[in-house]
VOKEFI-565990 format. One record per residue: x, y, z of N, C-alpha, C, O in turn. Coordinates in steps of 0.02 Angstrom, whole numbers, plus 50000, padded with zeros to 5 digits. Each point is the difference from the previous one (the first is absolute). Example, Ala and Ser with C-alpha at 12.3 -4.5 7.8 and 13.67 -1.06 7.14 Angstrom:
2
<atom><n_u>50660</n_u><n_v>49716</n_v><n_w>50390</n_w><ca_u>49955</ca_u><ca_v>50059</ca_v><ca_w>50000</ca_w><c_u>50045</c_u><c_v>50060</c_v><c_w>50000</c_w><o_u>50052</o_u><o_v>49999</o_v><o_w>50033</o_w></atom>
<atom><n_u>49930</n_u><n_v>50054</n_v><n_w>49931</n_w><ca_u>50042</ca_u><ca_v>50059</ca_v><ca_w>50003</ca_w><c_u>49961</c_u><c_v>50055</c_v><c_w>50037</c_w><o_u>50025</o_u><o_v>50055</o_v><o_w>50008</o_w></atom>
end
This chain:
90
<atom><n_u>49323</n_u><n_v>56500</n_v><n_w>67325</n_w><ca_u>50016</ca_u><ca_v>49966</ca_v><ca_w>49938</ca_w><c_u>50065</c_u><c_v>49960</c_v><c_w>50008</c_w><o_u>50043</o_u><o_v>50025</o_v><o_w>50035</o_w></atom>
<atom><n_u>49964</n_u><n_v>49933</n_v><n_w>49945</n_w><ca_u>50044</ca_u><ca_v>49945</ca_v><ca_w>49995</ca_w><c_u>50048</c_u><c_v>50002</c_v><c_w>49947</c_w><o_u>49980</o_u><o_v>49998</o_v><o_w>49942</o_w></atom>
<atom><n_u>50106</n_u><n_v>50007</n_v><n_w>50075</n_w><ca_u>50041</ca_u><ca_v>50052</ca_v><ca_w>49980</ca_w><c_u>50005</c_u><c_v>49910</c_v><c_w>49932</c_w><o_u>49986</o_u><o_v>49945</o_v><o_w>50022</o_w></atom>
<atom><n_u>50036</n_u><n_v>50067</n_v><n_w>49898</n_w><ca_u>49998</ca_u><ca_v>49948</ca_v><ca_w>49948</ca_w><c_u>50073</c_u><c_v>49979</c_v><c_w>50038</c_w><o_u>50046</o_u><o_v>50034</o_v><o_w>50023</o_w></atom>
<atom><n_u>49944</n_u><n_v>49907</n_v><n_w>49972</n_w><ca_u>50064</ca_u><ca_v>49944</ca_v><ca_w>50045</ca_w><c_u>50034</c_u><c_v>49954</c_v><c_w>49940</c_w><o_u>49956</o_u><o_v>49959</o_v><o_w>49988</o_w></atom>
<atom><n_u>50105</n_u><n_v>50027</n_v><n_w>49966</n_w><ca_u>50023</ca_u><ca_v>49935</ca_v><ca_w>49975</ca_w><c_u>50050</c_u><c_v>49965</c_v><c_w>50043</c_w><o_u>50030</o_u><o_v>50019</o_v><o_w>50050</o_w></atom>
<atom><n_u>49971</n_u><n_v>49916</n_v><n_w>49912</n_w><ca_u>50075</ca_u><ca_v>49966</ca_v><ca_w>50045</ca_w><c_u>50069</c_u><c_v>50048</c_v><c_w>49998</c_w><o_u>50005</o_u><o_v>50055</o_v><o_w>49972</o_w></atom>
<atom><n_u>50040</n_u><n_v>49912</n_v><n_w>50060</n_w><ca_u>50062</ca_u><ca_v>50027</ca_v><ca_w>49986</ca_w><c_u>50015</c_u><c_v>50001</c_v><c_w>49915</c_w><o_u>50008</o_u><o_v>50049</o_v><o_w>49964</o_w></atom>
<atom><n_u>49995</n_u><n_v>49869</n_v><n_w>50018</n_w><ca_u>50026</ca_u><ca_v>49979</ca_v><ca_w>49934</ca_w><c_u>49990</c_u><c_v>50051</c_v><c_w>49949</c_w><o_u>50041</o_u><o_v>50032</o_v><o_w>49967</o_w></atom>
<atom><n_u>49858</n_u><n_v>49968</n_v><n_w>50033</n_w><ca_u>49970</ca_u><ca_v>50048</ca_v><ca_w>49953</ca_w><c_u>50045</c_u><c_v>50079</c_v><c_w>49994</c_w><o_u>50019</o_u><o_v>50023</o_v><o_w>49946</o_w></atom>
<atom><n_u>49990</n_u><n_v>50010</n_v><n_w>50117</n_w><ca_u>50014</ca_u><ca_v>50048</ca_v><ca_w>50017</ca_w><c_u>50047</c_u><c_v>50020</c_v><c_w>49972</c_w><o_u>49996</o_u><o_v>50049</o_v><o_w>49963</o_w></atom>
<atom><n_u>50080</n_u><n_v>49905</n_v><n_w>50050</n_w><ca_u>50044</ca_u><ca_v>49994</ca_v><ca_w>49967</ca_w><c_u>50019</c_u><c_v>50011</c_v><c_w>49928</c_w><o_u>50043</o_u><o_v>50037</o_v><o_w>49975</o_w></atom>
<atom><n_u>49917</n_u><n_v>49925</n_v><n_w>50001</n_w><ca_u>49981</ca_u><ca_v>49983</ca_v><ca_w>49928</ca_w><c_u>49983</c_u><c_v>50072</c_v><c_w>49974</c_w><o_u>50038</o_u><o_v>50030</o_v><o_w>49962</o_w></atom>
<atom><n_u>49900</n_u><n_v>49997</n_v><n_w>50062</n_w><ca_u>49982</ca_u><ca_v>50054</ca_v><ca_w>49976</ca_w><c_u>50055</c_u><c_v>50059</c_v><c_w>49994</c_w><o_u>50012</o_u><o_v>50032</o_v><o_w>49949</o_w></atom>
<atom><n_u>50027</n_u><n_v>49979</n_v><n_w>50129</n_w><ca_u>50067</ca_u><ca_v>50042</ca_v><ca_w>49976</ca_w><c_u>50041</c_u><c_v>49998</c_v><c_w>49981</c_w><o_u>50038</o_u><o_v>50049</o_v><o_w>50000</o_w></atom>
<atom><n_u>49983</n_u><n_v>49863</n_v><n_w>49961</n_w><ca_u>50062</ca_u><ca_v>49990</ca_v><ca_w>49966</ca_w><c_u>50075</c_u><c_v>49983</c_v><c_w>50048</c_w><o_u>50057</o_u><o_v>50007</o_v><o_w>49979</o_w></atom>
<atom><n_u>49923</n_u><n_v>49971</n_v><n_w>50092</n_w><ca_u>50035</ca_u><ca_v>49989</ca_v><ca_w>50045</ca_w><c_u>50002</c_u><c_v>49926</c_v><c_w>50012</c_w><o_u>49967</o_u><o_v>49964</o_v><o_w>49963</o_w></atom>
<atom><n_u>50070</n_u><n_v>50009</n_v><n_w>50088</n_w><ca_u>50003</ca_u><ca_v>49936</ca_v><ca_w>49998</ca_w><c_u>49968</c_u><c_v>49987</c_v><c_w>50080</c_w><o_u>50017</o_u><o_v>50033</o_v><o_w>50048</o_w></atom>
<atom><n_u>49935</n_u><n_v>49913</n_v><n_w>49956</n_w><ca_u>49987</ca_u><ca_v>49992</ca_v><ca_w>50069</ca_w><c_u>50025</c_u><c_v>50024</c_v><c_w>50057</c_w><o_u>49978</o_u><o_v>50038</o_v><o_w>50043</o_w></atom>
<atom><n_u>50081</n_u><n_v>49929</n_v><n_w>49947</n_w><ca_u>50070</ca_u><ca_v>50032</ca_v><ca_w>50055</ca_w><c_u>49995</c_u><c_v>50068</c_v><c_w>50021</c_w><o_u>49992</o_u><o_v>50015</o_v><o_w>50059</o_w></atom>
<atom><n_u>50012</n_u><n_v>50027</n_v><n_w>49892</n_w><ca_u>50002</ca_u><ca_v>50059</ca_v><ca_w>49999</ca_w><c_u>49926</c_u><c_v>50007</c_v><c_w>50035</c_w><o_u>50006</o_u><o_v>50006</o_v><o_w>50061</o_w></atom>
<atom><n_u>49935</n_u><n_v>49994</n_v><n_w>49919</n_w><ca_u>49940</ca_u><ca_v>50015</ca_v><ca_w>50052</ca_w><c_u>50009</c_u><c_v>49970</c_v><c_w>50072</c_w><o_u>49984</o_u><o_v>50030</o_v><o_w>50052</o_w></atom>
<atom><n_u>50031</n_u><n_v>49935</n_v><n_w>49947</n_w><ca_u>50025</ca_u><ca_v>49964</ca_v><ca_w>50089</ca_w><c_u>50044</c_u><c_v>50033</c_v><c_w>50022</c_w><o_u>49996</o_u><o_v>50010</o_v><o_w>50061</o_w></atom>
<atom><n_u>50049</n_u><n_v>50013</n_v><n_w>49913</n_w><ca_u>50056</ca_u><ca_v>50039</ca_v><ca_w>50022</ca_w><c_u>49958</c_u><c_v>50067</c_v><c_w>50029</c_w><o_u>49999</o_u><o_v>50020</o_v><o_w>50058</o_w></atom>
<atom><n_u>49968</n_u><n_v>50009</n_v><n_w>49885</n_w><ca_u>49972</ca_u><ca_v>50068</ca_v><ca_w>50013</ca_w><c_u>49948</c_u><c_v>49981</c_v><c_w>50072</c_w><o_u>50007</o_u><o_v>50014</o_v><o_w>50060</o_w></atom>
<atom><n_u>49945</n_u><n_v>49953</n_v><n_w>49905</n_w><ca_u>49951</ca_u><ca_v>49986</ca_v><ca_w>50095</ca_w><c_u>50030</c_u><c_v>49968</c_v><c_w>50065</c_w><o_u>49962</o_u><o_v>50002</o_v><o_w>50048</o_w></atom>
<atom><n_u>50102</n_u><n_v>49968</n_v><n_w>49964</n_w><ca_u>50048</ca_u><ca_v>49981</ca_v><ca_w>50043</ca_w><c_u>50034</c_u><c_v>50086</c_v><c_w>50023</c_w><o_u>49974</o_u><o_v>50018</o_v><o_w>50052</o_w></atom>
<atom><n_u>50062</n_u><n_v>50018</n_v><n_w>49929</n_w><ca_u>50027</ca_u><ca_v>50047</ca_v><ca_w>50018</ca_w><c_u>49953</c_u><c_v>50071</c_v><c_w>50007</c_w><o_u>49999</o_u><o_v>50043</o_v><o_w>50044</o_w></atom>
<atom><n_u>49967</n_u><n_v>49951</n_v><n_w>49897</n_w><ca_u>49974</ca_u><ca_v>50070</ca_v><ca_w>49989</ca_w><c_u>49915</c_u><c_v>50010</c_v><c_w>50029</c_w><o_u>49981</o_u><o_v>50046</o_v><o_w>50036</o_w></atom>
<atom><n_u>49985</n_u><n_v>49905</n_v><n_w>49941</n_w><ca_u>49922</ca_u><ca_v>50012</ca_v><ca_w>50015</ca_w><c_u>49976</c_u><c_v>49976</c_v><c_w>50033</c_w><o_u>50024</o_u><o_v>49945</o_v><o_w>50015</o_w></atom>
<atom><n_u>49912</n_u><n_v>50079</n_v><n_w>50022</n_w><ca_u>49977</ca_u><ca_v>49981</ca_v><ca_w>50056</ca_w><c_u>49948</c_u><c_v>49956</c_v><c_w>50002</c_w><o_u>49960</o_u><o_v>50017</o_v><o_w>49955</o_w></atom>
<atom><n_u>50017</n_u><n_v>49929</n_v><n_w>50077</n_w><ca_u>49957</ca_u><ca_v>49963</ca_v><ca_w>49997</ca_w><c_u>49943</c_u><c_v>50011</c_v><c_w>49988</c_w><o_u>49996</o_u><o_v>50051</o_v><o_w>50034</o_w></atom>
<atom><n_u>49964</n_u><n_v>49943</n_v><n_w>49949</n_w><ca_u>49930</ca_u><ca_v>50038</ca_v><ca_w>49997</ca_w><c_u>50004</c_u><c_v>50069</c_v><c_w>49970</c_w><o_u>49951</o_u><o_v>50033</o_v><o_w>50020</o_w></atom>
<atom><n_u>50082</n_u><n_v>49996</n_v><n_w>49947</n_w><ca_u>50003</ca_u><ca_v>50055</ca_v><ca_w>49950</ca_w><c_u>50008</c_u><c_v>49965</c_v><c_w>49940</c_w><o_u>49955</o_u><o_v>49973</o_v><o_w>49969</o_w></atom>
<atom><n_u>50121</n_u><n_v>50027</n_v><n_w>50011</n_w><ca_u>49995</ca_u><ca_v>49989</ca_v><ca_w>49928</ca_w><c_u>50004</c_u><c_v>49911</c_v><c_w>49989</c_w><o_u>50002</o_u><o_v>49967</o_v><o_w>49948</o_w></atom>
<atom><n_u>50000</n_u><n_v>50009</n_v><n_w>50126</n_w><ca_u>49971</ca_u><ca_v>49926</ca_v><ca_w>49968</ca_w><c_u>49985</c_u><c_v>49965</c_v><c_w>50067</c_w><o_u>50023</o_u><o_v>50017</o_v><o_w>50055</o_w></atom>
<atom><n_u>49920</n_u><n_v>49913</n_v><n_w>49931</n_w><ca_u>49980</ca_u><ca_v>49978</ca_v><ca_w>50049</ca_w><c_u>50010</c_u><c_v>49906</c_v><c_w>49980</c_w><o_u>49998</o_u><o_v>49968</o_v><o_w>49948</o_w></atom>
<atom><n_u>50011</n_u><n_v>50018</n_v><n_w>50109</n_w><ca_u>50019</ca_u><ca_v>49917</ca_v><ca_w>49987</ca_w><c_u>49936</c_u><c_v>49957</c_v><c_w>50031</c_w><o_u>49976</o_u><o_v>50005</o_v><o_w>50057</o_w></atom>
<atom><n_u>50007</n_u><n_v>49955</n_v><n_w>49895</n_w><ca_u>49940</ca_u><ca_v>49977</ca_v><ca_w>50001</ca_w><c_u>50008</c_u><c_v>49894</c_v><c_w>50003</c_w><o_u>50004</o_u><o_v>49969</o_v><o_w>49947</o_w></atom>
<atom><n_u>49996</n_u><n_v>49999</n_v><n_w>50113</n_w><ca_u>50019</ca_u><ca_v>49940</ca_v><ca_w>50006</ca_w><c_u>50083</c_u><c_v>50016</c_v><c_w>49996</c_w><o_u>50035</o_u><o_v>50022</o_v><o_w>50045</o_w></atom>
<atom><n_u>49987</n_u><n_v>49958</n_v><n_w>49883</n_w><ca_u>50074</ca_u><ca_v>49992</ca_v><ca_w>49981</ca_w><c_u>50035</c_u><c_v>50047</c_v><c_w>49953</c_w><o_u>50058</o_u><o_v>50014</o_v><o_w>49984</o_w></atom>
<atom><n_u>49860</n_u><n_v>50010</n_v><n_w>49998</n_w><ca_u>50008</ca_u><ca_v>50045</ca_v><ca_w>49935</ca_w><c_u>49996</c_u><c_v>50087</c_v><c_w>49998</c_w><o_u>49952</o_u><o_v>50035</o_v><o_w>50016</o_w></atom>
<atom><n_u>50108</n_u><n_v>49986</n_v><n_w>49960</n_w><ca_u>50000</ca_u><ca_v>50076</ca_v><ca_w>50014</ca_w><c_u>49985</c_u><c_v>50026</c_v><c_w>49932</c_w><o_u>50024</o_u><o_v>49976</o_v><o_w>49949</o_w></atom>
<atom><n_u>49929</n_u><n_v>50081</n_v><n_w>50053</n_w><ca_u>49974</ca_u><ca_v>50015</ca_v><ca_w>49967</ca_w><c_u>50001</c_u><c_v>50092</c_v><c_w>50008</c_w><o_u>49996</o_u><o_v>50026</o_v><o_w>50056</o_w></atom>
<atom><n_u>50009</n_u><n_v>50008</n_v><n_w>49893</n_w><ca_u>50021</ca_u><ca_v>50068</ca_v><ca_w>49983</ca_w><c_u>49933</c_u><c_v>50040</c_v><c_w>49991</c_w><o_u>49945</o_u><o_v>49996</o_v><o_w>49972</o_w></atom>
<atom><n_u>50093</n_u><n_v>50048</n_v><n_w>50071</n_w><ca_u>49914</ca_u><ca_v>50079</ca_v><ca_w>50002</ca_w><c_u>50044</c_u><c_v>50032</c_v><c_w>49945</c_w><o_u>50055</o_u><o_v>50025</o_v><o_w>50016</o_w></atom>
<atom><n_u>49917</n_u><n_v>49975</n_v><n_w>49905</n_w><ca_u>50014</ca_u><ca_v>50020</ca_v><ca_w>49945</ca_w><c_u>50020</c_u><c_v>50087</c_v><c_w>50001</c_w><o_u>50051</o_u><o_v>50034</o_v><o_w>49992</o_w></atom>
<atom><n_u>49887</n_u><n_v>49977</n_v><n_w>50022</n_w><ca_u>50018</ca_u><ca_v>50089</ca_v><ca_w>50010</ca_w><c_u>50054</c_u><c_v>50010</c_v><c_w>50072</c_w><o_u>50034</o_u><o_v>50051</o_v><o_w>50002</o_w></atom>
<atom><n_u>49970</n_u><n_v>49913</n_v><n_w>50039</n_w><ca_u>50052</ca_u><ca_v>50050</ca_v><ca_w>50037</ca_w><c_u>50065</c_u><c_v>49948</c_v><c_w>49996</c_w><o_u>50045</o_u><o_v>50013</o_v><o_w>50040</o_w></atom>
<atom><n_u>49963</n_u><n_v>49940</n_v><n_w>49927</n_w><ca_u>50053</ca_u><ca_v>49996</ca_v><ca_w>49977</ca_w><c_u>50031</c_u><c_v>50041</c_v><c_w>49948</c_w><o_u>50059</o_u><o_v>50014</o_v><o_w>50007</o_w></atom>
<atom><n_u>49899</n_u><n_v>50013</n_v><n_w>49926</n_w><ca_u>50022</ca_u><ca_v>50053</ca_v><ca_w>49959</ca_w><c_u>50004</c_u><c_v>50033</c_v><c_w>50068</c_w><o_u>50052</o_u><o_v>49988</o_v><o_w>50031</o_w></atom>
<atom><n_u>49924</n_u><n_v>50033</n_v><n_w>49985</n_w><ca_u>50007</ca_u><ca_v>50090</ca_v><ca_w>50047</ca_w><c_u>50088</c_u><c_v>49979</c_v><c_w>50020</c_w><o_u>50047</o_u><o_v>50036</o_v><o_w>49983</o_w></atom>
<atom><n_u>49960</n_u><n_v>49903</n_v><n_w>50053</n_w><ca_u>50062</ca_u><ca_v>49995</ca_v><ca_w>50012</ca_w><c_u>50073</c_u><c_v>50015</c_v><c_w>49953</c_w><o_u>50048</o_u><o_v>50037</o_v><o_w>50006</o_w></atom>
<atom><n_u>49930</n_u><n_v>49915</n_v><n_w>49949</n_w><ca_u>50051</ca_u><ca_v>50006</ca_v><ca_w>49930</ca_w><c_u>50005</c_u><c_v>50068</c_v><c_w>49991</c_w><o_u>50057</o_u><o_v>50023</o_v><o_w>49997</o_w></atom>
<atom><n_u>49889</n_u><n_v>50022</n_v><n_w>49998</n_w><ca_u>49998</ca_u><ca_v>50084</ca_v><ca_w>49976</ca_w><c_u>50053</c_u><c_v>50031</c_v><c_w>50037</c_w><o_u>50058</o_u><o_v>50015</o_v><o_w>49984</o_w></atom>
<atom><n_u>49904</n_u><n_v>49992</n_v><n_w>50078</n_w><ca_u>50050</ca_u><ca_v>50035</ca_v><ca_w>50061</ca_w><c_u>50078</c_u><c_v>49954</c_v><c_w>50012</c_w><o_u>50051</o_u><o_v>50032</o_v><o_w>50013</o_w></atom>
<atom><n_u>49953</n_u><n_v>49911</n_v><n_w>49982</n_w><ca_u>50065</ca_u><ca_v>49989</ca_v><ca_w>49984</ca_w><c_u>50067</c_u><c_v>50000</c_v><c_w>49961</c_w><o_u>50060</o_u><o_v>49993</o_v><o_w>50011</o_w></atom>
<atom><n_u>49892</n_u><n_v>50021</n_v><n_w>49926</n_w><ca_u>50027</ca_u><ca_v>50030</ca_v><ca_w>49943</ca_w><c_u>50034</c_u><c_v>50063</c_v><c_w>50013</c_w><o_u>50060</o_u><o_v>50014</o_v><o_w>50007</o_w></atom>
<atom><n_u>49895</n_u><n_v>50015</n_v><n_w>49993</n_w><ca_u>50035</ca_u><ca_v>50094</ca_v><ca_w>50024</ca_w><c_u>50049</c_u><c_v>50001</c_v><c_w>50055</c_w><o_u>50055</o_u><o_v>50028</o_v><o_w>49999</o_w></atom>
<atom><n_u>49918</n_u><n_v>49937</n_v><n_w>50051</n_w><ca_u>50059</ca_u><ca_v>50003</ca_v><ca_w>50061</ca_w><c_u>50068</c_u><c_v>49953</c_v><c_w>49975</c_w><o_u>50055</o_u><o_v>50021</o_v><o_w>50016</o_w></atom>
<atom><n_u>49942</n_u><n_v>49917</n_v><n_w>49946</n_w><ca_u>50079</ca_u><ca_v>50009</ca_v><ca_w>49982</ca_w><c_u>50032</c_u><c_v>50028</c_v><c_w>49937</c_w><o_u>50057</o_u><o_v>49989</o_v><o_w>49980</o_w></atom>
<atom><n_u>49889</n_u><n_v>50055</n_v><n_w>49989</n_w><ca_u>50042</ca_u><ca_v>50023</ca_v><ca_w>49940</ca_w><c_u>50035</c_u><c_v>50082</c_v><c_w>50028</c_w><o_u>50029</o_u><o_v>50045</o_v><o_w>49969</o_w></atom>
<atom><n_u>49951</n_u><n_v>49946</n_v><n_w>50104</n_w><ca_u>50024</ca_u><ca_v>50062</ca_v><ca_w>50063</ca_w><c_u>50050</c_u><c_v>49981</c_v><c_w>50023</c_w><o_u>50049</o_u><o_v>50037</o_v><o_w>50010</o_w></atom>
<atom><n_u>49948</n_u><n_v>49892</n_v><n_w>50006</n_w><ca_u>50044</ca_u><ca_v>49981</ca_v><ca_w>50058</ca_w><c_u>50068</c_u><c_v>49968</c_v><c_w>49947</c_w><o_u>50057</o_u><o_v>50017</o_v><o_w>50013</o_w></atom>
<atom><n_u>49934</n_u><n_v>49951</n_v><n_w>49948</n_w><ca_u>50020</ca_u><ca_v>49943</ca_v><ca_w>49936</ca_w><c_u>50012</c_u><c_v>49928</c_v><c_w>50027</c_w><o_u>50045</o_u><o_v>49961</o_v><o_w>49985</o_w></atom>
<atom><n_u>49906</n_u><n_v>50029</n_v><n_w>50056</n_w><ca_u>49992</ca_u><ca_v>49933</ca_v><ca_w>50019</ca_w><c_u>50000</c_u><c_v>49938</c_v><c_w>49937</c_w><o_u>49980</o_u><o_v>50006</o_v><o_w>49942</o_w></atom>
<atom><n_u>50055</n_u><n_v>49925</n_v><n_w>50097</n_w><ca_u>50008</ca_u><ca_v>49959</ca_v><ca_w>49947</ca_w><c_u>49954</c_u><c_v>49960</c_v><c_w>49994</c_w><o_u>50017</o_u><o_v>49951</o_v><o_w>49968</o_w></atom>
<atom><n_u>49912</n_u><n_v>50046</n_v><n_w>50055</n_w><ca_u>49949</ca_u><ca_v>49959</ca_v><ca_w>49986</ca_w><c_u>49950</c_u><c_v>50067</c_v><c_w>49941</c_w><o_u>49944</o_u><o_v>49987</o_v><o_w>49976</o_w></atom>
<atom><n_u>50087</n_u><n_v>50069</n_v><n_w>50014</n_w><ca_u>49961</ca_u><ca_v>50036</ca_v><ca_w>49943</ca_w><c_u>50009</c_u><c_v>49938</c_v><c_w>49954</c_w><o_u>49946</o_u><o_v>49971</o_v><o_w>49998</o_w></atom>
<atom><n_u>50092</n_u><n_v>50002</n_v><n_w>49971</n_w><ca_u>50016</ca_u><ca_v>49970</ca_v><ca_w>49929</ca_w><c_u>49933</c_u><c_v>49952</c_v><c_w>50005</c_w><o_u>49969</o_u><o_v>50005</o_v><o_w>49947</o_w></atom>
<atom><n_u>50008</n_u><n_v>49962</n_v><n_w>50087</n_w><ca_u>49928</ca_u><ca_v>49983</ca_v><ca_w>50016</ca_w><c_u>49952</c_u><c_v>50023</c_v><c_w>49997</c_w><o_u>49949</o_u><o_v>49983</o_v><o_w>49971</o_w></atom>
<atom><n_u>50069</n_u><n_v>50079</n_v><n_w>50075</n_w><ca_u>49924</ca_u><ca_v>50014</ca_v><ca_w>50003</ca_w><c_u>49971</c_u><c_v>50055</c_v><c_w>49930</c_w><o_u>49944</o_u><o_v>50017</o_v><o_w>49981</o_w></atom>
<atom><n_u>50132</n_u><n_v>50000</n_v><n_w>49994</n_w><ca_u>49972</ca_u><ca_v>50019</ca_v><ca_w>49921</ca_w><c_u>50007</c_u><c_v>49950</c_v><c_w>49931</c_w><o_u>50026</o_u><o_v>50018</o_v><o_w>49947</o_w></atom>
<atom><n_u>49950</n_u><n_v>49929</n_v><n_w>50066</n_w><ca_u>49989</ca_u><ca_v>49952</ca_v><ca_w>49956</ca_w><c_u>49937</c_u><c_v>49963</c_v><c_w>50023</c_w><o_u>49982</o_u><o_v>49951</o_v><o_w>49967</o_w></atom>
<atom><n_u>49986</n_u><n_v>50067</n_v><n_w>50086</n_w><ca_u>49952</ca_u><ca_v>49976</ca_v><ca_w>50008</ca_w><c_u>49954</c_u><c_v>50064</c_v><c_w>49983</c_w><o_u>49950</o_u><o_v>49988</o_v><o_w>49967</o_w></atom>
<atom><n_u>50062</n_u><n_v>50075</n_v><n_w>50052</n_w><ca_u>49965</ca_u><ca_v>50060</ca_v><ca_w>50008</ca_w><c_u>50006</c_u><c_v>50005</c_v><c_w>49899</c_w><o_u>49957</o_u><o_v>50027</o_v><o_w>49965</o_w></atom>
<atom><n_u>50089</n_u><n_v>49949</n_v><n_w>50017</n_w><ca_u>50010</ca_u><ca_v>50001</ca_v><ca_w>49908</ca_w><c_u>49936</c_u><c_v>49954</c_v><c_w>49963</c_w><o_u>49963</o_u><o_v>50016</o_v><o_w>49953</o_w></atom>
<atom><n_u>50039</n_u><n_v>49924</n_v><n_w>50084</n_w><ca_u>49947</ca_u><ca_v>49938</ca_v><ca_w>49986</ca_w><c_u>49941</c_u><c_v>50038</c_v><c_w>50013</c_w><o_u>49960</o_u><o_v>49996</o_v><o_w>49954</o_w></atom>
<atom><n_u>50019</n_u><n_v>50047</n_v><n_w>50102</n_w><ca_u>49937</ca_u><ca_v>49999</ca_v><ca_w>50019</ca_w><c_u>49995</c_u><c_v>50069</c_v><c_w>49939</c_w><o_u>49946</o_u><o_v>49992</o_v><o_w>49973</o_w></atom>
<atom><n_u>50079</n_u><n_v>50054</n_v><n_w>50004</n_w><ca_u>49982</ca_u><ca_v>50042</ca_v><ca_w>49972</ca_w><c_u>49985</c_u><c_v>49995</c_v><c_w>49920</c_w><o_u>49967</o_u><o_v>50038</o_v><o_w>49964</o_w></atom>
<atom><n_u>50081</n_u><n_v>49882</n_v><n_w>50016</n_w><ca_u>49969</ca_u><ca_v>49980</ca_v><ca_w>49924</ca_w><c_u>49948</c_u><c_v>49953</c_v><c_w>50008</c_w><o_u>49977</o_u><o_v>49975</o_v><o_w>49948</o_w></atom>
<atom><n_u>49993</n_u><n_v>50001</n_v><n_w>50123</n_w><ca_u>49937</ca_u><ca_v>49981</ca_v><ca_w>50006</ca_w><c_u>49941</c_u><c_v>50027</c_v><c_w>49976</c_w><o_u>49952</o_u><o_v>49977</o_v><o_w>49970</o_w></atom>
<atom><n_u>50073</n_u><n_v>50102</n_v><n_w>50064</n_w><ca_u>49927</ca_u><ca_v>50049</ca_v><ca_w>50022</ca_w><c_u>49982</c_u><c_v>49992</c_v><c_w>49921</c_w><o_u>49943</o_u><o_v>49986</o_v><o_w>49981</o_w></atom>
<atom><n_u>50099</n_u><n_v>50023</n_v><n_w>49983</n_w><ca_u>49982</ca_u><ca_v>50028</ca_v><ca_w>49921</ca_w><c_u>49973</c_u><c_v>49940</c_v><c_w>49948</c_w><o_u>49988</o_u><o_v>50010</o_v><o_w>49941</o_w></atom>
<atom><n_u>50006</n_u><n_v>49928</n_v><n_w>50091</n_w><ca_u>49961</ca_u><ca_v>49938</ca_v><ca_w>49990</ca_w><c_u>49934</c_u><c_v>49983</c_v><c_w>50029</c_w><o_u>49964</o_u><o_v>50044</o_v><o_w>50023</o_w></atom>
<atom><n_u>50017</n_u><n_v>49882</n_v><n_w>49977</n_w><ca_u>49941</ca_u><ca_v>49958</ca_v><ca_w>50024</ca_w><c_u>50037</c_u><c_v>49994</c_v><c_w>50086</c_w><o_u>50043</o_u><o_v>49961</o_v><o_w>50019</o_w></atom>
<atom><n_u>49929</n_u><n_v>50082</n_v><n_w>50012</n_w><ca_u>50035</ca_u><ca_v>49988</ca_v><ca_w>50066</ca_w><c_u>49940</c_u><c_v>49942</c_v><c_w>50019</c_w><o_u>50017</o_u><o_v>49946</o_v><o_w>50024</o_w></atom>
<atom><n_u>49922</n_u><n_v>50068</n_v><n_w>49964</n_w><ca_u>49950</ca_u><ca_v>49952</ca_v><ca_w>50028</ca_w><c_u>50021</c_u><c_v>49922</c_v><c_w>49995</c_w><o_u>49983</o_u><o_v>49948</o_v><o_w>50030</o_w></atom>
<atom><n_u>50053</n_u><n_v>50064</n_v><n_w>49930</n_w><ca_u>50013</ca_u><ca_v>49924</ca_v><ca_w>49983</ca_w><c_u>50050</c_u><c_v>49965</c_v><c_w>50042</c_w><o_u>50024</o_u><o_v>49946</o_v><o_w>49985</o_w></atom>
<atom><n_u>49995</n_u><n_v>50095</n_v><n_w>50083</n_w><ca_u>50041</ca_u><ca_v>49980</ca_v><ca_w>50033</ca_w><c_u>50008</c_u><c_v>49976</c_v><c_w>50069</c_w><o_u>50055</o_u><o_v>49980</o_v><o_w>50020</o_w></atom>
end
């Protein structure tokens, strides 16, 4: 099965982050072909294991008190007043 893929932009959008911030995260943190794959010019996000990422990153800096938490709990904030909406619509 074929893991649901959006652009960066979309992606972004959906967690309340700014592009930057998703480039930032797939530049340092994620691996090619997991939580995203670049297609011609265009990089595009494996939806579920990018959450998986945000999740497990969450916990590990609210351990560590890393300064990219302030991110990744405003995106992990966005995605959770999603769930309780029209996510389809997204």
């Amino acid at each position: 099965m074929i893991a649901p893929v959006i652009s960066r932009e979309a992606f972004a959008d959906r967690v309340g982050v700014s592009d930057d911030v998703v480039r930032g995260w797939s530049q340092r943190h994620w691996t090619k072909g997991v939580e995203f794959v670049v297609i011609g010019r265009i990089t595009m996000i494996n939806v579920e294991a990018a959450d998986n990422w945000l999740m497990s990153h969450q916990e590990s800096n609210s351990k560590a008190g890393a300064t990219e938490s302030e991110y990744t709990t405003r995106a992990l904030g966005s995605r959770r007043l999603l769930r309780g909406h029209a996510i389809s619509a997204i």
